[in-house]
Backbone as CSV, one residue per row, in Angstrom:
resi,resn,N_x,N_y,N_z,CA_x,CA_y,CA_z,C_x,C_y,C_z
1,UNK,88.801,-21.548,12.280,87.392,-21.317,12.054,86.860,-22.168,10.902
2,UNK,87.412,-22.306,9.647,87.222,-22.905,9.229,87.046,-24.673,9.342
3,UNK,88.371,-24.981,9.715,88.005,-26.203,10.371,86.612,-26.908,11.187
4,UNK,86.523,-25.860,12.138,85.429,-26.010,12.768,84.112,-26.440,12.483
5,UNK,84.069,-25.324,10.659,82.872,-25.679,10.211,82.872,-27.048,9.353
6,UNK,83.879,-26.982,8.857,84.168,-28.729,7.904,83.607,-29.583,9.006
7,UNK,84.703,-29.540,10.316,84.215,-30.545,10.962,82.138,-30.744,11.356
8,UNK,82.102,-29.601,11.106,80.420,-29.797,11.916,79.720,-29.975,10.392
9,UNK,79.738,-29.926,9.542,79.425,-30.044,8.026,79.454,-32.117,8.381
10,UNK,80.775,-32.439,8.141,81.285,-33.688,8.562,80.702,-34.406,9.053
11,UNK,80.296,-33.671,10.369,79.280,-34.689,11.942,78.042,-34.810,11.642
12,UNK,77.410,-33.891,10.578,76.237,-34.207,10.244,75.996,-34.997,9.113
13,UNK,76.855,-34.959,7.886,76.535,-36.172,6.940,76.981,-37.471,7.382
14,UNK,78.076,-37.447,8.376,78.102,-38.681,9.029,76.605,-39.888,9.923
15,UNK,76.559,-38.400,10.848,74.952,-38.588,11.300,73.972,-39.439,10.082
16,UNK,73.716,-39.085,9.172,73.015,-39.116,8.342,73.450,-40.163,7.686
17,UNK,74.706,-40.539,7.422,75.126,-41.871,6.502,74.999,-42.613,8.118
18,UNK,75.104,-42.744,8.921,75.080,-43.995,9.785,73.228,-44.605,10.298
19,UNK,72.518,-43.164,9.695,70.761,-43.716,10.005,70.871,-44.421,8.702
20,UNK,71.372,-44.424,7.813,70.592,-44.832,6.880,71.257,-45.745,6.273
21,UNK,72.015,-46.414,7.145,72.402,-48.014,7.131,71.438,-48.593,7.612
22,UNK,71.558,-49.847,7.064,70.844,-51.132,7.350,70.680,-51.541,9.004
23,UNK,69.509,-51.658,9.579,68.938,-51.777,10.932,69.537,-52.645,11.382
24,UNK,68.930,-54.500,10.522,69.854,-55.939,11.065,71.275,-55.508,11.253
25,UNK,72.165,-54.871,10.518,73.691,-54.750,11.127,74.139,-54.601,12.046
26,UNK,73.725,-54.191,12.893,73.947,-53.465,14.371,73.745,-54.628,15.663
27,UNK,73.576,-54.553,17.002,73.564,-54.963,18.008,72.579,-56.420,17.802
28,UNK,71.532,-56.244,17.062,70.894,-57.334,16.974,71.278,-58.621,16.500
29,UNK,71.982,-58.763,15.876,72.739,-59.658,15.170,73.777,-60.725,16.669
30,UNK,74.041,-60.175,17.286,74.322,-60.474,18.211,73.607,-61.008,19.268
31,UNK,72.590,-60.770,19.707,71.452,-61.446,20.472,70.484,-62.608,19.905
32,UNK,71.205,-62.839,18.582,69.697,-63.736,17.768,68.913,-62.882,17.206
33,UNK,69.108,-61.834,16.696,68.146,-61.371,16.007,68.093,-61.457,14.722
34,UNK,68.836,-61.881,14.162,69.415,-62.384,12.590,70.003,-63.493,12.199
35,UNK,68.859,-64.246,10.845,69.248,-64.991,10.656,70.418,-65.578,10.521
36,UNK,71.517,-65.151,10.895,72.610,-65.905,10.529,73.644,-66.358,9.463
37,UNK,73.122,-65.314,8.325,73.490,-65.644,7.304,74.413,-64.685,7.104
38,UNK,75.437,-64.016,5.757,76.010,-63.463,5.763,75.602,-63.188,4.268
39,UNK,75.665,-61.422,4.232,75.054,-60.845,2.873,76.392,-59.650,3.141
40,UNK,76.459,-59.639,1.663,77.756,-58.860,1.413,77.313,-57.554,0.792
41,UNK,77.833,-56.350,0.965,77.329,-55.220,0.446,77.297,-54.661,-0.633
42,UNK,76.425,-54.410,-1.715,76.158,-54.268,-3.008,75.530,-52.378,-3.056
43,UNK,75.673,-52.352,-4.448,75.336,-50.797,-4.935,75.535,-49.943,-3.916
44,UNK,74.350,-49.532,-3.580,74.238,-47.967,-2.633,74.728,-48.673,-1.131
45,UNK,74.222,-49.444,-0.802,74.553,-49.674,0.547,76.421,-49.997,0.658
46,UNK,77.151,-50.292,-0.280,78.480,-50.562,-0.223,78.970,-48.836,-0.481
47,UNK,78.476,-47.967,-0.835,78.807,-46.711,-1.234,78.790,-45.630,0.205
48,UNK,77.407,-46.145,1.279,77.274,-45.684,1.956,77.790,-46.105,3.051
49,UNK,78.101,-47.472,3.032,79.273,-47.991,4.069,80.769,-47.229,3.978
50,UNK,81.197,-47.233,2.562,82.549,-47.043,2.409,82.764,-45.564,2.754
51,UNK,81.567,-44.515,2.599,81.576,-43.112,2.672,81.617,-43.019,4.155
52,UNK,80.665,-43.668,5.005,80.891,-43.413,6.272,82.191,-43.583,6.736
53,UNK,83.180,-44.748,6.511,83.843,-44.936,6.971,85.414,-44.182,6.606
54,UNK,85.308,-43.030,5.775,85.917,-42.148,4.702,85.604,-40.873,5.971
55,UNK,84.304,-40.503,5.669,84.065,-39.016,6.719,84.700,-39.463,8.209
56,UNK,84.603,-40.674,8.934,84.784,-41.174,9.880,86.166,-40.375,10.050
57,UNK,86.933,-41.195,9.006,88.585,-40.944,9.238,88.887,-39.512,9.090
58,UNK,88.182,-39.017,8.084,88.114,-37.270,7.388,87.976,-36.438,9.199
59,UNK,87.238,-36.854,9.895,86.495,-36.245,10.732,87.502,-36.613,11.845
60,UNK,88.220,-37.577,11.798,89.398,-37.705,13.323,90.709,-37.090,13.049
61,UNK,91.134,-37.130,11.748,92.079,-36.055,11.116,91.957,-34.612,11.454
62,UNK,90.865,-33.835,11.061,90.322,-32.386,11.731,90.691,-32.303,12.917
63,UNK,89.920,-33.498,13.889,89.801,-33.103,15.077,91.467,-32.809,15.504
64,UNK,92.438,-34.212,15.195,93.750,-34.070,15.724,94.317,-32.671,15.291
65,UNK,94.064,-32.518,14.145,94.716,-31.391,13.775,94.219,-30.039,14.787
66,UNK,93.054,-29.889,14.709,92.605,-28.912,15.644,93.459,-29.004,17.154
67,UNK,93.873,-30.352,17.351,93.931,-30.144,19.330,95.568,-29.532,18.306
68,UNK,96.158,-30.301,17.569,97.870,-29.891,17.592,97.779,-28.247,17.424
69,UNK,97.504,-27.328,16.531,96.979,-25.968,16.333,96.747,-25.174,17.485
């Protein structure tokens, strides 16, 4: 039970750290939609990259654990 709720706690600040990344990063970049250049991630946006990708792993750990349980 507990688990359950971490995990849904989890799925939503995840939710929330992945809107509020940077738009150009995504699919567009790929079609021409961006200049082409390459910008490296500074202050908050390197904080909110690295966190997503932290809950990401936090959040596939739970889950495995839940199916082994």
């Amino acid at each position: 039970m507990i688990l359950t709720i971490l995990q849904l706690i989890i799925s939503i600040v995840l939710v929330i750290l992945i809107l509020l990344q940077e738009r150009s990063a995504g699919l567009s970049g790929i079609f021409g939609g961006e200049g082409g250049f390459y910008q490296t991630r500074r202050g908050l946006e390197k904080i909110i990259f690295r966190s997503t990708i932290l809950l990401a792993a936090l959040f596939m750990i739970i889950a495995i654990i839940q199916l082994v349980s």
